[in-house]
C-alpha positions as CSV (number, residue, x, y, z in Angstrom):
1,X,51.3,21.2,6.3
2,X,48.4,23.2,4.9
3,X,47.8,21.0,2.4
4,X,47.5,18.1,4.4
5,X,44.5,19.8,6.7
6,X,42.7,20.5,3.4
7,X,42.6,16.8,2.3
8,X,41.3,15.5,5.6
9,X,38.6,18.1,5.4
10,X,37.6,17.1,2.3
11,X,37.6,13.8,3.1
12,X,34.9,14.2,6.0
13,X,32.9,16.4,3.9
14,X,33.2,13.5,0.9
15,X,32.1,10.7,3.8
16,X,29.1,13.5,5.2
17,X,27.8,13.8,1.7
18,X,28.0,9.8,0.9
19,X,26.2,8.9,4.2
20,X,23.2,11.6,3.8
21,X,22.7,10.2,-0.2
22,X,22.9,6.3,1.5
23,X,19.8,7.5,3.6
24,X,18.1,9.2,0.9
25,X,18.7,6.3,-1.1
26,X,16.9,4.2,1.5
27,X,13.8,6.4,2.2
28,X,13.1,6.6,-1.9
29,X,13.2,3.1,-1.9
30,X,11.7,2.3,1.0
31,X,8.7,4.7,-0.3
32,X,8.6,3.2,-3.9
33,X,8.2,-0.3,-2.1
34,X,4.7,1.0,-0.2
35,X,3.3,2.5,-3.3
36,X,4.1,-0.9,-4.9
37,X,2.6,-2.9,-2.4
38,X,-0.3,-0.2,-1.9
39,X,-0.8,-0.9,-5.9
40,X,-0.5,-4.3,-5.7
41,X,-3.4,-4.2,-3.1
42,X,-5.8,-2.4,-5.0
43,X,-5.6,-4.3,-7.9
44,X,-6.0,-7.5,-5.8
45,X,-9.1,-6.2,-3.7
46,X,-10.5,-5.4,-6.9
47,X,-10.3,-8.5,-8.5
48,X,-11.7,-10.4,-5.2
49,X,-14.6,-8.0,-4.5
50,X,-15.4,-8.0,-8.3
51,X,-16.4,-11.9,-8.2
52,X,-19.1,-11.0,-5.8
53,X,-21.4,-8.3,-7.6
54,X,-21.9,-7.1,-11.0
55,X,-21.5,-4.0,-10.9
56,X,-18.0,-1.8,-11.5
57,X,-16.2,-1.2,-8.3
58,X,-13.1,1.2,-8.0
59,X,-11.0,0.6,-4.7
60,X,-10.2,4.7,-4.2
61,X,-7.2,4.3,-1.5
62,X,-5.9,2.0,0.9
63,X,-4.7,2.3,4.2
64,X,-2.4,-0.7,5.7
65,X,-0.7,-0.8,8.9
66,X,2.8,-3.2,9.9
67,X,6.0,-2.6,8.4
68,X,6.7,-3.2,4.6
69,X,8.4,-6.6,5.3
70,X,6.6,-7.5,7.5
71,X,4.5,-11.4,6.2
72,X,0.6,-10.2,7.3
73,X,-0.2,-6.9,7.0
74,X,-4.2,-5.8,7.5
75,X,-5.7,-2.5,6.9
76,X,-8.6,-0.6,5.5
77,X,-9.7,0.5,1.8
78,X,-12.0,2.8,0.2
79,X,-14.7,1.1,-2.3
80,X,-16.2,3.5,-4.4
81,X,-20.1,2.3,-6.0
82,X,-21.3,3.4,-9.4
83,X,-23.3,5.4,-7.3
84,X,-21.3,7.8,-6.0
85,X,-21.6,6.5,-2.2
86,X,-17.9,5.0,-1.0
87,X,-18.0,1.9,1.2
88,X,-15.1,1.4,3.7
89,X,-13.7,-2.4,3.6
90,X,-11.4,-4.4,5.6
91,X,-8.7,-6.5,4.3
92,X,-6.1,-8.8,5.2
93,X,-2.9,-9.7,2.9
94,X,-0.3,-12.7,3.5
95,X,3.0,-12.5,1.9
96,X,4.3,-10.3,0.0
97,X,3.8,-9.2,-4.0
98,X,7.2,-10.1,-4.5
99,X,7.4,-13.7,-3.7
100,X,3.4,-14.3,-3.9
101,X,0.6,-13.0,-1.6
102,X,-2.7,-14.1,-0.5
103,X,-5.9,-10.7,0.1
104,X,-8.5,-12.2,2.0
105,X,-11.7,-10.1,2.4
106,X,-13.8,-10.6,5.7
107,X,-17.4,-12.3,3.9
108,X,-19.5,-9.8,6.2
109,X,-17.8,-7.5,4.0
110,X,-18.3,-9.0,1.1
111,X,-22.0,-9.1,2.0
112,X,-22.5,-5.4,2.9
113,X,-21.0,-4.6,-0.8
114,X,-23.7,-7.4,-2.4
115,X,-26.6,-5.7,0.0
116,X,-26.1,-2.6,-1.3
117,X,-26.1,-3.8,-4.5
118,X,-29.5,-5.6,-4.1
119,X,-31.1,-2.8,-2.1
120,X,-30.1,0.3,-3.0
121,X,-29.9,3.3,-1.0
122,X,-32.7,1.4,0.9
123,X,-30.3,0.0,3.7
């Protein structure tokens, strides 16, 4: 009769322990998607915003808001200048880098990073 009370213990503990590594399972990749996407982003906005100017942009971070699934996600990104001075632009991407995605760049955007490329600290 002992015996049989250990096994069914074990047996909860066993399904406890599955269940909590399912979950972490999930988070981690769940996590590893947004850093994909996140990298997938910068690389993209700094392809776009690098047709407009000639000087060496580095996008620093991005910040997107909607769920990782989700097919139009917008947020914001940090553009750093060879001088020093960082330049906050808008985004938008459609799709997803999996099965192909579109980042679209407002052109007021576009034009604040060529303006202070023409002028300078001036502006």
């Amino acid at each position: 009769m002992k015996l049989m009370n250990n096994r069914r213990s074990h047996a909860r503990g066993g399904g406890l322990i599955s269940l909590f590594l399912i979950v972490l399972l999930i988070a981690i990749a769940y996590v590893g998607g947004e850093w994909y996407v996140t990298q997938h982003v910068k690389a993209g906005l700094s392809e776009v915003l690098q047709r407009d100017t000639q000087q060496e942009l580095v996008v620093e971070s991005v910040g997107m808001d909607g769920w990782l699934f989700s097919g139009r996600r917008s947020g914001d990104a940090v553009v750093a200048l060879p001088s020093g001075e960082r330049v906050p632009v808008e985004f938008t991407m459609i799709g997803n880098p999996i099965t192909g995605s579109a980042i679209k760049v407002e052109g007021d955007e576009r034009l604040k990073l060529k303006l202070r490329e023409i002028f300078g600290n001036i502006l």
